[in-house]
C-alpha positions as CSV (number, residue, x, y, z in Angstrom):
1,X,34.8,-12.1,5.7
2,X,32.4,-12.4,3.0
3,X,30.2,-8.8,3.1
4,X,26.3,-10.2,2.4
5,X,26.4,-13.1,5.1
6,X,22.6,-13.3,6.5
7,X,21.5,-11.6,3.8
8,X,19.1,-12.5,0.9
9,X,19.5,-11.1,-2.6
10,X,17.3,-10.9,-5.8
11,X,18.1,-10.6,-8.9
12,X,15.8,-10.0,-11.8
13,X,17.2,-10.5,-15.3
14,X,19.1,-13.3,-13.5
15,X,19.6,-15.9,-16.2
16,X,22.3,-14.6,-18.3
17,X,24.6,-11.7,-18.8
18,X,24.7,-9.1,-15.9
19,X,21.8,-10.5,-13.8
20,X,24.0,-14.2,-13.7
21,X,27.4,-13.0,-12.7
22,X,25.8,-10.8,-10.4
23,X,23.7,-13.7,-8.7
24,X,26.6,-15.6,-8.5
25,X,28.9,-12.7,-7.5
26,X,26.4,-12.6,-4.0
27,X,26.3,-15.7,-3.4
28,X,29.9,-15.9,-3.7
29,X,30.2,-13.6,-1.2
30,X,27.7,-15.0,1.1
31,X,24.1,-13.9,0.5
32,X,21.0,-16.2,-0.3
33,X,20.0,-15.4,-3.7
34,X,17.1,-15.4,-5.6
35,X,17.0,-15.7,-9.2
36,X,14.2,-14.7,-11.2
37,X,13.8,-14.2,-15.1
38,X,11.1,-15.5,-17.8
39,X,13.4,-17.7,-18.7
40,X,12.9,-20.9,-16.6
41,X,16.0,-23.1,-18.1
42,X,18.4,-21.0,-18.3
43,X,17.8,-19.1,-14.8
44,X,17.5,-23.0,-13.1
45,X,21.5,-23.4,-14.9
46,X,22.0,-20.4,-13.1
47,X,21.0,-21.8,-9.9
48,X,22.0,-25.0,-10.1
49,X,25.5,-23.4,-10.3
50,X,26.0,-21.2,-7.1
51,X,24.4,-24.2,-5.9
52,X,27.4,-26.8,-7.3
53,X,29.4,-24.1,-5.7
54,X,28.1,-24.5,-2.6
55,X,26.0,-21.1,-2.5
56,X,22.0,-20.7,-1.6
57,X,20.1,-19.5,-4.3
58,X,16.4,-20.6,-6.0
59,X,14.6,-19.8,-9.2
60,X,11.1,-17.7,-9.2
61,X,10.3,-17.3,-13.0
62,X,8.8,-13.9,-13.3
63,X,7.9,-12.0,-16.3
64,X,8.9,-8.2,-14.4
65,X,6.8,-6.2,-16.7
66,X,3.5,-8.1,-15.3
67,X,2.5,-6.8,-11.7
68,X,1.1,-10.3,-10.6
69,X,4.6,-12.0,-11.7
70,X,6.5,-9.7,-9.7
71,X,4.3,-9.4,-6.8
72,X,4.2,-12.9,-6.7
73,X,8.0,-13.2,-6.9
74,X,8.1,-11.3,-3.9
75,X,5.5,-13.2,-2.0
76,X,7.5,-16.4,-2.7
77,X,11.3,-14.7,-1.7
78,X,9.9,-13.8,1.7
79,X,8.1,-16.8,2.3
80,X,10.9,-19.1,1.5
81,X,14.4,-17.0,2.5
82,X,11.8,-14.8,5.4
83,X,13.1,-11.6,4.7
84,X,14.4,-9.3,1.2
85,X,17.4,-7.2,2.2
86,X,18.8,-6.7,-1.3
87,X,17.0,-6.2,-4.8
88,X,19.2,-6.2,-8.3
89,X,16.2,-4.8,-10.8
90,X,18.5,-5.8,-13.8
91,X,15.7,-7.3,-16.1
92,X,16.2,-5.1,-19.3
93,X,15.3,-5.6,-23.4
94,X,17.3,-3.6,-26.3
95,X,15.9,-2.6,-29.5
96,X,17.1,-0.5,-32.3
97,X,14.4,1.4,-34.3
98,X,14.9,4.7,-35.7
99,X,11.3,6.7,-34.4
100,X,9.6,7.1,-37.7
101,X,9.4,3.2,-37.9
102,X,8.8,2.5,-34.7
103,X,5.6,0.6,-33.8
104,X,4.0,1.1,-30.6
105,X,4.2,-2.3,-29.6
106,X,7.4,-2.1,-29.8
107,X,7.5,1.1,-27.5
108,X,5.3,-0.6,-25.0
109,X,7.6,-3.7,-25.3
110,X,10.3,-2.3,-24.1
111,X,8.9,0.5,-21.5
112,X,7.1,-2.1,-20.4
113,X,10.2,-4.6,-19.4
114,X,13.1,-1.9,-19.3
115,X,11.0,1.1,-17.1
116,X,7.7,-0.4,-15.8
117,X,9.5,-3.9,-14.8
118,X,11.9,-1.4,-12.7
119,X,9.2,0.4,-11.1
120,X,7.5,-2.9,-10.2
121,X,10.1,-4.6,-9.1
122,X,10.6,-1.4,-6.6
123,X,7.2,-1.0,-5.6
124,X,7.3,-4.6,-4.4
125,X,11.1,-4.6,-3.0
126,X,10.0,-1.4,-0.7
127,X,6.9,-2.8,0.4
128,X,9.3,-6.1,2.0
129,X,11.9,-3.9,2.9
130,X,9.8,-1.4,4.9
131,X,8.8,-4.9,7.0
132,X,12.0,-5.2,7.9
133,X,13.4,-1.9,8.5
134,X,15.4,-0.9,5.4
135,X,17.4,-2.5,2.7
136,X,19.6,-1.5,-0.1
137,X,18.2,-1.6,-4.3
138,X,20.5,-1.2,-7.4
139,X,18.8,-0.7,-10.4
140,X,20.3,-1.4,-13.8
141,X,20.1,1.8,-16.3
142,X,22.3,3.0,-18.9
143,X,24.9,5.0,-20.6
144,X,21.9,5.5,-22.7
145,X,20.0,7.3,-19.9
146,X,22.5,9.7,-19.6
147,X,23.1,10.3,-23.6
148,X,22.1,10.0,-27.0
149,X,22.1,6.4,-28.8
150,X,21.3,6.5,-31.9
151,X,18.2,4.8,-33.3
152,X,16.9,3.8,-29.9
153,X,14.8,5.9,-28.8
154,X,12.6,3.7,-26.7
155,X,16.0,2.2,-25.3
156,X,17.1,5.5,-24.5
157,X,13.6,6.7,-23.3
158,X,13.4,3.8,-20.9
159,X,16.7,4.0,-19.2
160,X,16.4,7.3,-18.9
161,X,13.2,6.9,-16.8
162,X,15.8,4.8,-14.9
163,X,17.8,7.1,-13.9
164,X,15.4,9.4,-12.6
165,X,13.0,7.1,-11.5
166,X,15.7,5.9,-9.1
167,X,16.8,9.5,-7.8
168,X,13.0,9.2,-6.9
169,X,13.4,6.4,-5.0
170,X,16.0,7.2,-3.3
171,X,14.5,9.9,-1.5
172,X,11.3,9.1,-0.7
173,X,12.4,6.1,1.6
174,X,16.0,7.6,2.6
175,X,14.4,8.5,6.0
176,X,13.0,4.2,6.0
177,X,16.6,3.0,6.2
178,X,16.4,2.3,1.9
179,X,19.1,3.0,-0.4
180,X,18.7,3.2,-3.5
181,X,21.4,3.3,-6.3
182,X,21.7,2.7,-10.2
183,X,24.6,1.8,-12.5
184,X,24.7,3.2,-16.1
185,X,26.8,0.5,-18.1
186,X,29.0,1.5,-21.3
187,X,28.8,-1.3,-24.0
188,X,29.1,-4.8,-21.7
189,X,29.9,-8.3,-23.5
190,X,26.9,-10.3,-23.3
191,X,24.6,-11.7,-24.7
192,X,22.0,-8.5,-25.0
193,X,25.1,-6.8,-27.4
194,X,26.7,-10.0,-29.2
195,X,26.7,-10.4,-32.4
196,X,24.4,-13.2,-34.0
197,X,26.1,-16.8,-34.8
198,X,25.2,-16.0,-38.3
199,X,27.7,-13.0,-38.4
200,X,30.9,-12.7,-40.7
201,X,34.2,-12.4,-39.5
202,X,34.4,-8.9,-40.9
203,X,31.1,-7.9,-39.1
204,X,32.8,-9.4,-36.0
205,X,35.8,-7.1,-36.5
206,X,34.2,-4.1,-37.3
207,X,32.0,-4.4,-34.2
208,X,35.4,-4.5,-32.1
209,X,36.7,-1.9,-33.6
210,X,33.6,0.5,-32.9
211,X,33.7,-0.8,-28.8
212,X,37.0,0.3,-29.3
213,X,36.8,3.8,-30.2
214,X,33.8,4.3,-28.1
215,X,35.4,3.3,-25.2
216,X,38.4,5.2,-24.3
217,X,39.6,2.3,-22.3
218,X,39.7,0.6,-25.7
219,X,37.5,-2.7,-25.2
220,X,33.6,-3.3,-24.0
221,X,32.8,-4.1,-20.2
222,X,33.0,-7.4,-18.9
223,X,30.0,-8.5,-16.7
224,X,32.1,-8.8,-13.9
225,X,32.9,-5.2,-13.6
226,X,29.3,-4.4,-13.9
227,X,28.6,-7.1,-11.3
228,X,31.6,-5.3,-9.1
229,X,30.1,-1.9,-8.9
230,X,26.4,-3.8,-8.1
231,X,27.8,-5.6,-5.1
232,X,29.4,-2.4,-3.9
233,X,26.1,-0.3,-4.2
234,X,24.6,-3.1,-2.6
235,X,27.2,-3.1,0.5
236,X,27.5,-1.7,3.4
237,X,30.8,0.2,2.2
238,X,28.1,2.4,0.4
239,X,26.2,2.9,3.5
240,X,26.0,6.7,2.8
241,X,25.2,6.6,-1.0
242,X,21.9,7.0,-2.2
243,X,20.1,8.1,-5.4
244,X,23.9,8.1,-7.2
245,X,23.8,6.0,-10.8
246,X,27.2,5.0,-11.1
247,X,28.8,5.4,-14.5
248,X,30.8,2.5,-15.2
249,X,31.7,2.7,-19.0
250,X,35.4,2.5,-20.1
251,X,35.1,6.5,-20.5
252,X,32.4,6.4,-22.6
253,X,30.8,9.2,-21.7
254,X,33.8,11.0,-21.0
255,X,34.4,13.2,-24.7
């Protein structure tokens, strides 16, 4: 029996990496999705996918660290699937700038898409989910909310606000029938932490290597087990979970 039939998902980062498999990952398992991102094309492919798949899903482009984007994202989930019972804040940026040459607009960048594009996407996924009586959000944080990564300091500073912002969450509307969760990924294979096409062979190497040693469990995350621990946060089988990020990192954090 497929565990989100009647239910309507969205996903925010939804075009690639995380945000895809995880839209597709619901709608495999029977929920209406909806797939929003900035970027139009590739979230359409994503649609148009579940959809050659025979799942439900549309696209709402939304740029998540703009309050009139995701307010109107909302506005248009409700009015075309009538209800929000699930929300995947997964939209998230990565840069690497030691502090000293870090330029605010760079900061606001990615606080802006990373912590205030999480906060937005909340305020708004509470506001439908209080209309209906409760409902269940997974946020996407980090490993790097929970420790030190070096030379990212707004990364860092951003998912960190993740994690807490999400224990926040959780319980102020525990009493409205809203869970709220997090995961806190190790290193993932996508396309936020691949290599450019322009890379060598030995830079290619190296890299694995590193993933490697970081990860006890001797590789980087697939999407999928991301996606995994999402749709399980998301689930009824987590029913009494709430304000919990859920490390799931090859051991990462482990030493």
């Amino acid at each position: 029996m497929n565990r989100f039939s009647g239910k309507v998902a969205v996903v925010t980062g939804g075009s690639s990496g995380i945000g895809a498999v995880t839209a597709s990952a619901f709608a495999r398992e029977g929920a209406e999705v909806v797939v929003a991102d900035l970027n139009e094309n590739a979230g359409q492919e994503v649609v148009n996918e579940i959809l050659s798949q025979g799942g439900s899903a549309v696209f709402v482009q939304t740029d998540v660290a703009q309050e009139d984007s995701v307010a109107n994202l909302f506005a248009k989930a409700e009015e075309i699937k009538g209800k929000i019972d699930i929300v995947h804040a997964n939209a998230g940026i990565y840069r690497t700038t030691p502090i000293a040459e870090l330029t605010l607009e760079e900061w606001n960048l990615v606080i802006g898409v990373n912590l205030t594009g999480v906060m937005l996407t909340g305020k708004y996924a509470v506001r439908s989910m209080l209309k209906t009586g409760g409902g269940a959000i997974v946020n996407t944080a980090s490993i790097a909310g929970l420790v030190g990564n070096p030379q990212s300091p707004a990364y860092n500073a951003s998912k960190g606000g993740v994690v807490l912002l999400t224990k926040n969450m959780a319980l102020d509307y525990a009493k409205q029938g809203i869970r709220v969760n997090a995961v806190c990924p190790g290193g993932v294979d996508t396309p936020l932490t691949q290599l450019p096409s322009t890379a060598t062979q030995e830079q290619r190497d190296a890299a694995a290597k590193m993933a490697a040693t970081l990860h006890p469990l001797g590789r980087m995350g697939r999407p999928e087990e991301i996606a995994n621990a999402v749709l399980f946060l998301a689930s009824e089988q987590a029913s009494f979970i709430t304000g919990h990020c859920m490390v799931v990192d090859g051991g990462y954090t482990v030493p």
